[in-house]
Short mmCIF file of the C-alpha atoms (twelve columns), coordinates in Angstrom:
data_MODEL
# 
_entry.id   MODEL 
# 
loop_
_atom_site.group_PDB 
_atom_site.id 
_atom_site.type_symbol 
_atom_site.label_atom_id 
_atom_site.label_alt_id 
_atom_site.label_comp_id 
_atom_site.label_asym_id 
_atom_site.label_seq_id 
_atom_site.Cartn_x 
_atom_site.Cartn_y 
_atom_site.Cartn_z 
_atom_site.pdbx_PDB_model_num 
ATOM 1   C CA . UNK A 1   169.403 199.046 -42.337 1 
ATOM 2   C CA . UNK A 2   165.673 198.772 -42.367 1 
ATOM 3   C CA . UNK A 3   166.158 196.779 -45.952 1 
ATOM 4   C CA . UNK A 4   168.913 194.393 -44.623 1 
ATOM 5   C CA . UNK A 5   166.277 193.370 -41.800 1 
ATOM 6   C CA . UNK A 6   163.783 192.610 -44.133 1 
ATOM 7   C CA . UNK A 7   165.877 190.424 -46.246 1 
ATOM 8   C CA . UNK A 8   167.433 188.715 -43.028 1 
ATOM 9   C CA . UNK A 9   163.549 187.861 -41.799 1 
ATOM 10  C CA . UNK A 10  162.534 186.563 -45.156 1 
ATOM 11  C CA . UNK A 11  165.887 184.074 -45.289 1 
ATOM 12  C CA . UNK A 12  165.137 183.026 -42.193 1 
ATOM 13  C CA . UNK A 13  160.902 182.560 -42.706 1 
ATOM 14  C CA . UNK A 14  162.250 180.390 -45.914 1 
ATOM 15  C CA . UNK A 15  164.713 178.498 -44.143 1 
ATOM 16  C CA . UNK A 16  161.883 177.105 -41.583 1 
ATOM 17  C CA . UNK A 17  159.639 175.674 -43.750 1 
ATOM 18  C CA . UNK A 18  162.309 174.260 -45.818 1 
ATOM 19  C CA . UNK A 19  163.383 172.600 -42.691 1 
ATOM 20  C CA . UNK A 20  159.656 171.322 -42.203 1 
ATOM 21  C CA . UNK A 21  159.660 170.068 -45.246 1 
ATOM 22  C CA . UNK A 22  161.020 166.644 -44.599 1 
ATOM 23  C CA . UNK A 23  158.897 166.591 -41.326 1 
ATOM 24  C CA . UNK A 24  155.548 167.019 -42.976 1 
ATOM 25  C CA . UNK A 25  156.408 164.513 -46.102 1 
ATOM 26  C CA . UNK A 26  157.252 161.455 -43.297 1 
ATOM 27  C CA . UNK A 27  153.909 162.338 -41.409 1 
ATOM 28  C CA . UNK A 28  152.245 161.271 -44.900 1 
ATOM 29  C CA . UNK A 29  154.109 158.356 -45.666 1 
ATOM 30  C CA . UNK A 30  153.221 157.121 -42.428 1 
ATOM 31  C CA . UNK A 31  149.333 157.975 -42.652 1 
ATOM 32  C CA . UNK A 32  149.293 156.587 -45.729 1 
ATOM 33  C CA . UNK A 33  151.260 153.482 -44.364 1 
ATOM 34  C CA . UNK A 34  149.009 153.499 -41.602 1 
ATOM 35  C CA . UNK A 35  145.757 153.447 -43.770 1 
ATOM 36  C CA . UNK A 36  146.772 150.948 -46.316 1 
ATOM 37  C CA . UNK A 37  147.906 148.252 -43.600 1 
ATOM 38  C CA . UNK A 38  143.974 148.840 -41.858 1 
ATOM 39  C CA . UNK A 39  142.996 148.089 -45.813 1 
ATOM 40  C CA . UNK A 40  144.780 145.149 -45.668 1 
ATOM 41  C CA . UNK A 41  143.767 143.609 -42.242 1 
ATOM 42  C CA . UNK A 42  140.168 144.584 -43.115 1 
ATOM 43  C CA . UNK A 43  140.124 142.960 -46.484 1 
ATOM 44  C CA . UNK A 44  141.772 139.719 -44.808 1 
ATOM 45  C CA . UNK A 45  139.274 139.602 -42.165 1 
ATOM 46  C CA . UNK A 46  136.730 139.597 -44.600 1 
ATOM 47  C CA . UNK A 47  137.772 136.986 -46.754 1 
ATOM 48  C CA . UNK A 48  138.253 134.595 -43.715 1 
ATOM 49  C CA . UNK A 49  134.526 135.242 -42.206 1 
ATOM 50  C CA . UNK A 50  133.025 134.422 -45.650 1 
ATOM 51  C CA . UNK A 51  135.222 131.312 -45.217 1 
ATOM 52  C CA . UNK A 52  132.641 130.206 -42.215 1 
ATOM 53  C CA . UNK A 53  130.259 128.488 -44.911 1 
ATOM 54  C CA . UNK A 54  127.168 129.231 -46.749 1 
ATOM 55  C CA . UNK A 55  124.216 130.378 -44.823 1 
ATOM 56  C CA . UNK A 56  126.393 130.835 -41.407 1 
ATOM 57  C CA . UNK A 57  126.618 134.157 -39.568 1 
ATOM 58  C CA . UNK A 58  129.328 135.621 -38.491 1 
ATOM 59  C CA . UNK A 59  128.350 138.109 -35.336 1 
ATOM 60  C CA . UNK A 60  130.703 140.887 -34.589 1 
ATOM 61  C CA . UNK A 61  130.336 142.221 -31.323 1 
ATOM 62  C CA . UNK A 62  132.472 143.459 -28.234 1 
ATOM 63  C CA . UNK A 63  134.180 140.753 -26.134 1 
ATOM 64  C CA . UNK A 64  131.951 138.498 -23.231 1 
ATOM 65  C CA . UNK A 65  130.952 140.537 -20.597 1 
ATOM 66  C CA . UNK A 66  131.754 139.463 -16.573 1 
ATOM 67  C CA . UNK A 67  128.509 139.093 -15.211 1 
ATOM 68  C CA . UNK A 68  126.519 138.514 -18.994 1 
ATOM 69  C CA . UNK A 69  127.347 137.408 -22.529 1 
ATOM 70  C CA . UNK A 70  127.003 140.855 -23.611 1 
ATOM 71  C CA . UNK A 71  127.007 144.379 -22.100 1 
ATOM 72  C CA . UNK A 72  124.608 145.463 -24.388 1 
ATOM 73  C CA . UNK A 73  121.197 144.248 -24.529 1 
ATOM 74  C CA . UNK A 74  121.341 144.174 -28.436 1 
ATOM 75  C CA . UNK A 75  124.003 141.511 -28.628 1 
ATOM 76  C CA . UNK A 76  121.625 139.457 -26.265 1 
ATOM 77  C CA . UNK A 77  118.775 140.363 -28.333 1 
ATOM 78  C CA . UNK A 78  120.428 139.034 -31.498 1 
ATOM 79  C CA . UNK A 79  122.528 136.369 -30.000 1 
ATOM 80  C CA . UNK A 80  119.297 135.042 -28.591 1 
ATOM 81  C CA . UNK A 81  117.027 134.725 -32.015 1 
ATOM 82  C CA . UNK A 82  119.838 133.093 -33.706 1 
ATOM 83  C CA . UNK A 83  119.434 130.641 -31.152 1 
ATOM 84  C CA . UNK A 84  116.043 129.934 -30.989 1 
ATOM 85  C CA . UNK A 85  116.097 129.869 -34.669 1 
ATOM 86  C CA . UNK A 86  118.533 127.519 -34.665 1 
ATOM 87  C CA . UNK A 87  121.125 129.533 -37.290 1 
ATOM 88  C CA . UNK A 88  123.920 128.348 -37.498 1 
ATOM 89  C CA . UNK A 89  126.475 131.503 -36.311 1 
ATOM 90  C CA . UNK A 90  130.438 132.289 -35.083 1 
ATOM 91  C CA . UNK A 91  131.407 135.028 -32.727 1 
ATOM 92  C CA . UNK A 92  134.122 137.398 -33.928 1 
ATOM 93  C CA . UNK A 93  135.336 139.850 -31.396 1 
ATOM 94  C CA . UNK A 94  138.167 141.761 -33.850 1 
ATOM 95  C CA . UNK A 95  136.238 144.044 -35.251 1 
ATOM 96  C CA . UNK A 96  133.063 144.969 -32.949 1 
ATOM 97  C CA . UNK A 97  131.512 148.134 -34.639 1 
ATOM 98  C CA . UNK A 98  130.377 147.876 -38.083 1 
ATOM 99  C CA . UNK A 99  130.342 150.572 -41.395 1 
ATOM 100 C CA . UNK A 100 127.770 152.652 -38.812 1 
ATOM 101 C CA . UNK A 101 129.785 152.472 -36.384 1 
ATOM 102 C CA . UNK A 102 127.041 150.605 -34.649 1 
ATOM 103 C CA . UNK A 103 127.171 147.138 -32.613 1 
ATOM 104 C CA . UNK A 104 125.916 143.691 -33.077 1 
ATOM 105 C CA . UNK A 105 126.511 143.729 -37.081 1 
ATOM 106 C CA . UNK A 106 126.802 140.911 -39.075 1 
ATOM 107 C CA . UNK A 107 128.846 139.114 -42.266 1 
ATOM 108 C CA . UNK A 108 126.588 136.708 -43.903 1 
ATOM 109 C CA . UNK A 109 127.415 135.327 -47.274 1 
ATOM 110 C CA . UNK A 110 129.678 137.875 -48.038 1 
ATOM 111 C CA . UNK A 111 127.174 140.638 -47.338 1 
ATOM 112 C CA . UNK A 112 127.820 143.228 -44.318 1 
ATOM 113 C CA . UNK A 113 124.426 143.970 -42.219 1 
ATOM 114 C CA . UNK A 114 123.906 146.321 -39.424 1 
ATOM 115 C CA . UNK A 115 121.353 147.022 -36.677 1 
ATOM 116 C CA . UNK A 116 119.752 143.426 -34.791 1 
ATOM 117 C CA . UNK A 117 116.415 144.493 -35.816 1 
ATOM 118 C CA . UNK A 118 116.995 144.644 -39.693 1 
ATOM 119 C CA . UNK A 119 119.434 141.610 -39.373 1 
ATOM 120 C CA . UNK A 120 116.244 139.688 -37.714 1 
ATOM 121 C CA . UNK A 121 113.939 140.903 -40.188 1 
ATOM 122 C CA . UNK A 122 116.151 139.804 -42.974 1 
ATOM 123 C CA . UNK A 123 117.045 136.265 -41.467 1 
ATOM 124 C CA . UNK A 124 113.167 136.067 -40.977 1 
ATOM 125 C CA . UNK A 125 112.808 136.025 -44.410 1 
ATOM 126 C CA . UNK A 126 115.790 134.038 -45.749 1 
ATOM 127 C CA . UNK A 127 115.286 131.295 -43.921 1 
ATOM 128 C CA . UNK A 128 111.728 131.480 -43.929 1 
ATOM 129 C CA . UNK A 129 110.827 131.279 -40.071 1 
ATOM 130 C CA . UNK A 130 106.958 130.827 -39.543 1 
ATOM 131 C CA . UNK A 131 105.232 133.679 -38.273 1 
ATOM 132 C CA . UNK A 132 101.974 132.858 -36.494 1 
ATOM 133 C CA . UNK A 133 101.273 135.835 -35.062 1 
ATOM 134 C CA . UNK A 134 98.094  137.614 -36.173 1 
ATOM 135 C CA . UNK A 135 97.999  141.031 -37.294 1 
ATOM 136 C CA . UNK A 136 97.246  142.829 -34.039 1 
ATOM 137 C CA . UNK A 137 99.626  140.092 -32.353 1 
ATOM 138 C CA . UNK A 138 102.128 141.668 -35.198 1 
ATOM 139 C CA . UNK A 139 101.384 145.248 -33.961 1 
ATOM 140 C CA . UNK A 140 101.438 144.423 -30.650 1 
ATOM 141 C CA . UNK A 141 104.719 142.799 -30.804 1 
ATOM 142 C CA . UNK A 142 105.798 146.177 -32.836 1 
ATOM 143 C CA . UNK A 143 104.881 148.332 -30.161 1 
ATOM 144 C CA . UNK A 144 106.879 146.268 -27.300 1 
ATOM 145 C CA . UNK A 145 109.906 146.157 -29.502 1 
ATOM 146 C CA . UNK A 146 110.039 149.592 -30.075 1 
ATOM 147 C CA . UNK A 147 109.389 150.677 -26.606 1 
ATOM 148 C CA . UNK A 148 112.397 148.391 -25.281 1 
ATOM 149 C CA . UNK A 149 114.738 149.270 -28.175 1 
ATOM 150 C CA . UNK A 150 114.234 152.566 -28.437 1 
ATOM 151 C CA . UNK A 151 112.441 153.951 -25.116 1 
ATOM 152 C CA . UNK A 152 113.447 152.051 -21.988 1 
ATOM 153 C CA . UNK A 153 116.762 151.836 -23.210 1 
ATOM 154 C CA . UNK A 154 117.708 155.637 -22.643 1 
ATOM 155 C CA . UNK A 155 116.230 155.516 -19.428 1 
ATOM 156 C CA . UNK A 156 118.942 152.799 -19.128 1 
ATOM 157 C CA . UNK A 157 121.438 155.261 -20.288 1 
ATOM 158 C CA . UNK A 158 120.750 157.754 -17.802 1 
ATOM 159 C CA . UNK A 159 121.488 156.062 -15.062 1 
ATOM 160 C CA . UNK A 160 125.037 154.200 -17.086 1 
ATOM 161 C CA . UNK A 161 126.735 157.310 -17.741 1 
ATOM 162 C CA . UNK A 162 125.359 160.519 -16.204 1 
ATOM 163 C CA . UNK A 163 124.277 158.893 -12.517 1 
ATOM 164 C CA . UNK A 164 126.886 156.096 -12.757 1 
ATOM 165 C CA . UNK A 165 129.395 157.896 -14.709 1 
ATOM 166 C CA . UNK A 166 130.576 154.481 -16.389 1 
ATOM 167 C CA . UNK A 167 131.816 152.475 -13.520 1 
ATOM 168 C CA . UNK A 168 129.505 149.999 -14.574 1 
ATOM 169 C CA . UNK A 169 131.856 149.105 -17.585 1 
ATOM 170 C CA . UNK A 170 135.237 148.404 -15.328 1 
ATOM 171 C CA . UNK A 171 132.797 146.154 -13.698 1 
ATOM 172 C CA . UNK A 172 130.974 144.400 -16.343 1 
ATOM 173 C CA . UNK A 173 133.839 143.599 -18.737 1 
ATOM 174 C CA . UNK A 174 136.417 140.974 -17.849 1 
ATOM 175 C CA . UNK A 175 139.890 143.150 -18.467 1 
ATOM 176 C CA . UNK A 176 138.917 146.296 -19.446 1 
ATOM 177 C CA . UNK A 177 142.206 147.170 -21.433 1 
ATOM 178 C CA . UNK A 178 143.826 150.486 -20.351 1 
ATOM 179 C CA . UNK A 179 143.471 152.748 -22.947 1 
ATOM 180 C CA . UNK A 180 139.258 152.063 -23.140 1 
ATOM 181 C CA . UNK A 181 139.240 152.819 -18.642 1 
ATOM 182 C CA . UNK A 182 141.098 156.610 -20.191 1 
ATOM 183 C CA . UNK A 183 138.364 156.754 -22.641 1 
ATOM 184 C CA . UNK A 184 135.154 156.318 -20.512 1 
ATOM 185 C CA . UNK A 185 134.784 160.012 -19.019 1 
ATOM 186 C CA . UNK A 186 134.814 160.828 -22.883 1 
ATOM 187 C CA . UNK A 187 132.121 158.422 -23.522 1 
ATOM 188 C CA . UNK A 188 130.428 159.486 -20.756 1 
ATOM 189 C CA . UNK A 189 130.235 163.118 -21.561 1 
ATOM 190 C CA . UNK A 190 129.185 162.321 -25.333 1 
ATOM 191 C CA . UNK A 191 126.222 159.923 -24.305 1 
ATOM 192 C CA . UNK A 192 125.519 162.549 -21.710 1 
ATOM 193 C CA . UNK A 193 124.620 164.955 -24.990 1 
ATOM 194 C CA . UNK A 194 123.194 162.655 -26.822 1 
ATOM 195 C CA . UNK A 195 120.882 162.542 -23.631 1 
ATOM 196 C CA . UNK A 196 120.080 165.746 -23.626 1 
ATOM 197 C CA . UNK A 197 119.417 166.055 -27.338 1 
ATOM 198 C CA . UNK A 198 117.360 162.606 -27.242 1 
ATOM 199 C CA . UNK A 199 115.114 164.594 -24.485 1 
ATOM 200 C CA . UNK A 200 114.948 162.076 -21.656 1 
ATOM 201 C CA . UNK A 201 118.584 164.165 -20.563 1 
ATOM 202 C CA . UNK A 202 116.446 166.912 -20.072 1 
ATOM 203 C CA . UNK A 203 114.147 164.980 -16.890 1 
ATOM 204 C CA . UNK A 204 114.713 164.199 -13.349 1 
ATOM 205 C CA . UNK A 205 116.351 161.097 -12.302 1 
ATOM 206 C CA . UNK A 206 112.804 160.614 -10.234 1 
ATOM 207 C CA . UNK A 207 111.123 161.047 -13.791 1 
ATOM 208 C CA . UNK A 208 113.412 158.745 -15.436 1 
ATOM 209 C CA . UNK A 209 112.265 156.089 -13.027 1 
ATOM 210 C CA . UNK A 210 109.457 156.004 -13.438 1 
ATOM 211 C CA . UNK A 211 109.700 156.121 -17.259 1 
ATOM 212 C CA . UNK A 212 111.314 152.742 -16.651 1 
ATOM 213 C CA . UNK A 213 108.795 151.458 -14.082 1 
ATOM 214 C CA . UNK A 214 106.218 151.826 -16.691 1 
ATOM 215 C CA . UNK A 215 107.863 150.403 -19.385 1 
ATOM 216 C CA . UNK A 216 108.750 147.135 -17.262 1 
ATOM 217 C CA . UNK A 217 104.647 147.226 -15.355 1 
ATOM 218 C CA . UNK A 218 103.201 147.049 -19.521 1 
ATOM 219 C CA . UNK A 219 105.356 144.262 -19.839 1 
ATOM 220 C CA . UNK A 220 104.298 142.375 -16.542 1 
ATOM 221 C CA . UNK A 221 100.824 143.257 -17.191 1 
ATOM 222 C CA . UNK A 222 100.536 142.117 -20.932 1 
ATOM 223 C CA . UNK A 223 102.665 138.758 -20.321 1 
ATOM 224 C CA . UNK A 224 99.914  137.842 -17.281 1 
ATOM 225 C CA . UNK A 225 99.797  134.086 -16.863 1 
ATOM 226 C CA . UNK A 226 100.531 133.496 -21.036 1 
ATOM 227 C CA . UNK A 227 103.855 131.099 -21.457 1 
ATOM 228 C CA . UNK A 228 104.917 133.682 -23.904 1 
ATOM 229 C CA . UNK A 229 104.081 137.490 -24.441 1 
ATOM 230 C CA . UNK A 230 101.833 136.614 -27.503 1 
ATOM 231 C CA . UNK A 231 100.883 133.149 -26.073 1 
ATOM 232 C CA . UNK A 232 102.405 129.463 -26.230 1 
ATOM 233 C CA . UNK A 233 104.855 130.251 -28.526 1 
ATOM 234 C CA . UNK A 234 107.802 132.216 -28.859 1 
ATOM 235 C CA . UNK A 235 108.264 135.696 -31.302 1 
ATOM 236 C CA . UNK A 236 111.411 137.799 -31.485 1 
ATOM 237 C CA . UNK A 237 109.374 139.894 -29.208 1 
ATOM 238 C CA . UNK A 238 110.310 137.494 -26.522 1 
ATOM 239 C CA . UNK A 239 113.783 137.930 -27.820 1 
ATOM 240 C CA . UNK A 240 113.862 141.734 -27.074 1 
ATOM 241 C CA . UNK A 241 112.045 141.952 -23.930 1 
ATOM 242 C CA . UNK A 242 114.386 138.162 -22.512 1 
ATOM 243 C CA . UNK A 243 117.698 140.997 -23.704 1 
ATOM 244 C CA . UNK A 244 116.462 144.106 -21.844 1 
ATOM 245 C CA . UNK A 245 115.074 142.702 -18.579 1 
ATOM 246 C CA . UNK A 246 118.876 140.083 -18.584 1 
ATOM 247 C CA . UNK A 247 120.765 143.324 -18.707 1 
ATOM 248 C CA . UNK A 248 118.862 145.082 -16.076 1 
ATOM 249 C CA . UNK A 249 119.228 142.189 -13.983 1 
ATOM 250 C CA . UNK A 250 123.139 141.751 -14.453 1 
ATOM 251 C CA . UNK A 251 124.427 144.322 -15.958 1 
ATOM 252 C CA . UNK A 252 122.865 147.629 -13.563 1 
ATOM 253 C CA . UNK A 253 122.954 145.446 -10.402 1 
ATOM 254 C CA . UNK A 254 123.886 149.023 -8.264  1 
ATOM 255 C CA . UNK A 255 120.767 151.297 -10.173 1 
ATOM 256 C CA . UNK A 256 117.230 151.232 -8.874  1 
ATOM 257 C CA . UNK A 257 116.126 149.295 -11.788 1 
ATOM 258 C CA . UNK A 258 117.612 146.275 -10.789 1 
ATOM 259 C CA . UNK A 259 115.347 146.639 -7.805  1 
ATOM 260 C CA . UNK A 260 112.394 146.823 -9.985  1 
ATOM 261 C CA . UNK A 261 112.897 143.720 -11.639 1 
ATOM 262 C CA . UNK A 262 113.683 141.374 -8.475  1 
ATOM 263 C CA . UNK A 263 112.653 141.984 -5.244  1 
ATOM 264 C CA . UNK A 264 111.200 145.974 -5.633  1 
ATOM 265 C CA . UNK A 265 108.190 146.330 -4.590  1 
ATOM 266 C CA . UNK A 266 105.168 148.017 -7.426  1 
ATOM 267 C CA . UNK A 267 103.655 150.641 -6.305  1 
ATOM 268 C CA . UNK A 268 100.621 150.094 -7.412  1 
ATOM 269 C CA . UNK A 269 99.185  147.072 -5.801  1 
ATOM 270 C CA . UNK A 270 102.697 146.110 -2.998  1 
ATOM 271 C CA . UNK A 271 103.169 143.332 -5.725  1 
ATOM 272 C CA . UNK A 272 106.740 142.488 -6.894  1 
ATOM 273 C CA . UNK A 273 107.795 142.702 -10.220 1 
ATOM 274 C CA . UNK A 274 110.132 139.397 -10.822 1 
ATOM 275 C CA . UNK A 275 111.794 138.098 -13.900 1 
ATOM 276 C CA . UNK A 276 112.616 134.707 -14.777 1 
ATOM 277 C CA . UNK A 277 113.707 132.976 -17.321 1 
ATOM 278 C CA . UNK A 278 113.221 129.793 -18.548 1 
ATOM 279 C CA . UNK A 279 114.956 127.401 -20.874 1 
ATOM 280 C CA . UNK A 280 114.756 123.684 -21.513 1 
ATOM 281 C CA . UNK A 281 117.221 121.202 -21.565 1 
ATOM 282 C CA . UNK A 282 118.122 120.982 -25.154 1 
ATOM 283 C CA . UNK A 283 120.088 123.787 -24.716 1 
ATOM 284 C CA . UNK A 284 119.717 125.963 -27.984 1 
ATOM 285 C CA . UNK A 285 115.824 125.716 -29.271 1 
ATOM 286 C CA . UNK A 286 113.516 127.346 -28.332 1 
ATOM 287 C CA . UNK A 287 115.318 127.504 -25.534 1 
ATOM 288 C CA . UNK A 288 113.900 131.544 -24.219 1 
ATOM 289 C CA . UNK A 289 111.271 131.861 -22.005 1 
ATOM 290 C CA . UNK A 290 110.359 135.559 -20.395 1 
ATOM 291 C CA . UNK A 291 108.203 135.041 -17.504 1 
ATOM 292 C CA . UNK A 292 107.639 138.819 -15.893 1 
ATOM 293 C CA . UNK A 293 104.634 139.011 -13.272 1 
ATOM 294 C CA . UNK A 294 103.847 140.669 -10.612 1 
ATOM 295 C CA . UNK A 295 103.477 138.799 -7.427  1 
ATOM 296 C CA . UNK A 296 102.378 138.787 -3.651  1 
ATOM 297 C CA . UNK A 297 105.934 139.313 -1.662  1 
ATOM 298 C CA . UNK A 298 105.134 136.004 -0.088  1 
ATOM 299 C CA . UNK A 299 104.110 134.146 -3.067  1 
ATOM 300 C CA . UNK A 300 107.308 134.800 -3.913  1 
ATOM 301 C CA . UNK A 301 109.499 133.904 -1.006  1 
ATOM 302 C CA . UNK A 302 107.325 130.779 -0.930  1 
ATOM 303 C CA . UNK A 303 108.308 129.858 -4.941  1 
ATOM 304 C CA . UNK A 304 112.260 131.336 -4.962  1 
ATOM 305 C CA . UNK A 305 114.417 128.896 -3.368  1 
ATOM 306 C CA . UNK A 306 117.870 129.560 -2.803  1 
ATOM 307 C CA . UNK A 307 120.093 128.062 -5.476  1 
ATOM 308 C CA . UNK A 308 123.818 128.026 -6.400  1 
ATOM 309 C CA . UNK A 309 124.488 130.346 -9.283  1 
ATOM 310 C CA . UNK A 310 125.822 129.571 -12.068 1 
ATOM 311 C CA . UNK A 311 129.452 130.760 -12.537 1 
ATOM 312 C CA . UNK A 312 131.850 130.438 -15.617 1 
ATOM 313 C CA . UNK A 313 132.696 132.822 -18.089 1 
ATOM 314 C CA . UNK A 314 129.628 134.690 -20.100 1 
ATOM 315 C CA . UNK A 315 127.490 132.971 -18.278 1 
ATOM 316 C CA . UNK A 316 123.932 134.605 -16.355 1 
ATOM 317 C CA . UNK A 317 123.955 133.598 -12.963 1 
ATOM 318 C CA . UNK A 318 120.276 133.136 -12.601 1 
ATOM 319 C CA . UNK A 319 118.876 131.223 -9.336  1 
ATOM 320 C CA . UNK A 320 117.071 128.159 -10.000 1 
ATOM 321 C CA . UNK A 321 113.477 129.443 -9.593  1 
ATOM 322 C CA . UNK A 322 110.173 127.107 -10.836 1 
ATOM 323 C CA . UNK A 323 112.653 125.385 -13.180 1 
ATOM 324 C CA . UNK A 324 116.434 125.407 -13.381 1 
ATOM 325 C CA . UNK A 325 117.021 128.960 -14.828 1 
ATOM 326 C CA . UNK A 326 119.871 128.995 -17.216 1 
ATOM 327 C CA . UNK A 327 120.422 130.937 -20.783 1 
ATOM 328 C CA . UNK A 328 121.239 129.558 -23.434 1 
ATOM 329 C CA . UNK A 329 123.898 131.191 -24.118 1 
ATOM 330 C CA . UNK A 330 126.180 129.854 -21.379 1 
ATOM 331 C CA . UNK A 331 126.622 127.175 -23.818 1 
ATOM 332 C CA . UNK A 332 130.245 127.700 -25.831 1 
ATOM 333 C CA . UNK A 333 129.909 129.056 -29.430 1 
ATOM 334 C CA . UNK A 334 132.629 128.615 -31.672 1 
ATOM 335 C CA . UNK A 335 134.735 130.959 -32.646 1 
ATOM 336 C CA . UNK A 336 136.021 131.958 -36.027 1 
ATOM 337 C CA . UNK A 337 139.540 130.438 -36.727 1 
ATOM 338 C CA . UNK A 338 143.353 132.289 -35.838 1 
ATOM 339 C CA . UNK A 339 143.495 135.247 -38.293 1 
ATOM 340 C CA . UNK A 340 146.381 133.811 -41.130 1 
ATOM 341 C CA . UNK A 341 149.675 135.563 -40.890 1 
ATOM 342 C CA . UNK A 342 149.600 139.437 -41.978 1 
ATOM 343 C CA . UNK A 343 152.088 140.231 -45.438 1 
ATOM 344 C CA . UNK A 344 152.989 143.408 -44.168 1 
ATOM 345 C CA . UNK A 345 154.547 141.608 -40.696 1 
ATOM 346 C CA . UNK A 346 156.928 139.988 -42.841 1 
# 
C-alpha cells in the first residue's frame, strides 16, 4: 500500500510541472517579445534625434512642469546655459532618464551624455565659450556650484518627500498620469533612505533650515551690488544658482524656504532675502540675470510693485520688479518631430 502511494504522488508531482510547462515557455516568449520591441523603439528614437542636425542638442527631460519649465532645478540649470549660449537645442520628453538612470541627459551628434554639469563642461569646450573668469573667480564659482548641486539641494529633498510626502508633484506637474500618483509613496520612501544614508536624513527639520538659510545668505552676501555673482558678466555659475533659487520660488511655494527667498525675514540683520531675475528683451542671450540681496523690508515694499503674472504653460510667473521679470524660457522651443510609424504595430 505504502509503495502504491508513493508511485501515485510521484505521477501526480510529474504531471504538474508538465502542465506548467507550456505556462512558463509563453512567459518567455513574451519577455523576450517585450524586450526586443523596447530595442526597437529605442534604436528608432535614436536614429530620429541624430536626425536634428549637426551640432544641435537634443535634451531629454520629464514633461513642463505647472508652475515652472522644469520640476527639477537641473533641467533649469541646463535648459538655461544652452540659452545663454545660444546652442541651438530640441526638447524630447519620450524618454526622460538616461543610461544612469539620471535626468537632464543629452543626444548630441550621435553621442549620449549624462549629468548637466559634465554636459556644460563638454559644450564649454566644443563650442569654445570664453571663459573670463580668473582663477580664484574659477574656484569661487566651483565652490557655489557644488554647494547648490550637491548641498542645498538635499535640504530641498527633505522637505519634498519626508515633510511634504510628495504632494508637491500632483501639484507641480500638469496631468500627473495615474500610475506615477500610485508610485509617489514609493518614491517617497526610497528618497527618504537615500536621506538618511546621504546624512542630512539624519537632522532636525529646524537643522535642515537652517542648512538652507545659509546656503541662500552666502549667496546674497557674495552677489552684493555686482550685476552678476562674479561681476558684469554672466558664468554658468549664474546658471546654477538662477535654477535653484526658480525652483524654490515655484516649485516649494508651501515649505519655509519659499519664505526665505521672498518676503522672510534674515535673521541676522531683519533684512529680507529677495530674488529676482532679470532678462532682456532679446529673449534668449544672455538673457539670465540672478539678483539675490538682502534688503530693508521697506526698501522693498517701496521697489516691488504689484504686477500681473505671467501665465501660460511652462512659464515662471515672476512679478515685474526693477525691470519686467520674465525667463527665458517661457519662450516656445521646438520640439523634435512625430516619432515615424513603429514595424512591429503593423
Amino acid at each position: 500500500m505504502n509503495m502504491g502511494g508513493e508511485v501515485e504522488t510521484s505521477v501526480s508531482e510529474g504531471w504538474q510541472w508538465s502542465n506548467l510547462v507550456p505556462v512558463i515557455t509563453t512567459l518567455v516568449i513574451l519577455v523576450g517579445a517585450s524586450r526586443t520591441y523596447n530595442i526597437i523603439v529605442k534604436t528608432n528614437r535614436r536614429w530620429r534625434w541624430c536626425e536634428a542636425g549637426r551640432d544641435v542638442v537634443v535634451l531629454h527631460c520629464p514633461g513642463r512642469g505647472r508652475f515652472a519649465p522644469s520640476m527639477s532645478p537641473f533641467v533649469l540649470k541646463l535648459e538655461t546655459f544652452l540659452r545663454f549660449a545660444n546652442i541651438t537645442y530640441k526638447l524630447d520628453f519620450e524618454e526622460p532618464f538616461g543610461v544612469k538612470d539620471k535626468t537632464p541627459w543629452v543626444t548630441f551628434n550621435g553621442e549620449e551624455l549624462t549629468d548637466s554639469q559634465l554636459v556644460i563642461e563638454r559644450f564649454t569646450q566644443h563650442f569654445h565659450l570664453k571663459n573670463t573668469l580668473t582663477k580664484e573667480q574659477r574656484a569661487v564659482a566651483k565652490a557655489f556650484t557644488t554647494m547648490m548641486d550637491e548641498h542645498l539641494i538635499w535640504g530641498l529633498r527633505v522637505w519634498r518627500y519626508d515633510i511634504d510626502r510628495g504632494a508637491g508633484f500632483r501639484e507641480c506637474f500638469h496631468h500627473l498620469p495615474f500610475y506615477m500618483s500610485l508610485g509617489i509613496p514609493v518614491i517617497c520612501w526610497k528618497m527618504r533612505r537615500a536621506l538618511w544614508e546621504q546624512g542630512i536624513g539624519r537632522h532636525s527639520f529646524k537643522q535642515v533650515q537652517d542648512f538652507v538659510r545659509q546656503d541662500l545668505t552666502a549667496v546674497s552676501d557674495f552677489l552684493g551690488d555686482k550685476s552678476y555673482l562674479m561681476g558684469e558678466e554672466v558664468s554658468t555659475a549664474d546658471c546654477v544658482v538662477f535654477a535653484h533659487l526658480a525652483n524654490i520660488v515655484y516649485n516649494y511655494r508651501r515649505s519655509p524656504f519659499h519664505i526665505m527667498v521672498t518676503d522672510g525675514r534674515s535673521e541676522r540683520d531683519g533684512g529680507v532675502l529677495w530674488v529676482g531675475v532679470r532678462c532682456d528683451d532679446r529673449g534668449a542671450a544672455p538673457g539670465v540675470r540672478v539678483c539675490v540681496s538682502v534688503r530693508d523690508q521697506d526698501e522693498q515694499k517701496k521697489e516691488v510693485a504689484p504686477g500681473r503674472e505671467g501665465r501660460g504653460r511652462g512659464s515662471l510667473p515672476f512679478p515685474r520688479t526693477l525691470h519686467s521679470l520674465r525667463l527665458t524660457l517661457r519662450h516656445e522651443v521646438p520640439h523634435l518631430p512625430p516619432p515615424r510609424p513603429d514595424p512591429l504595430s503593423a
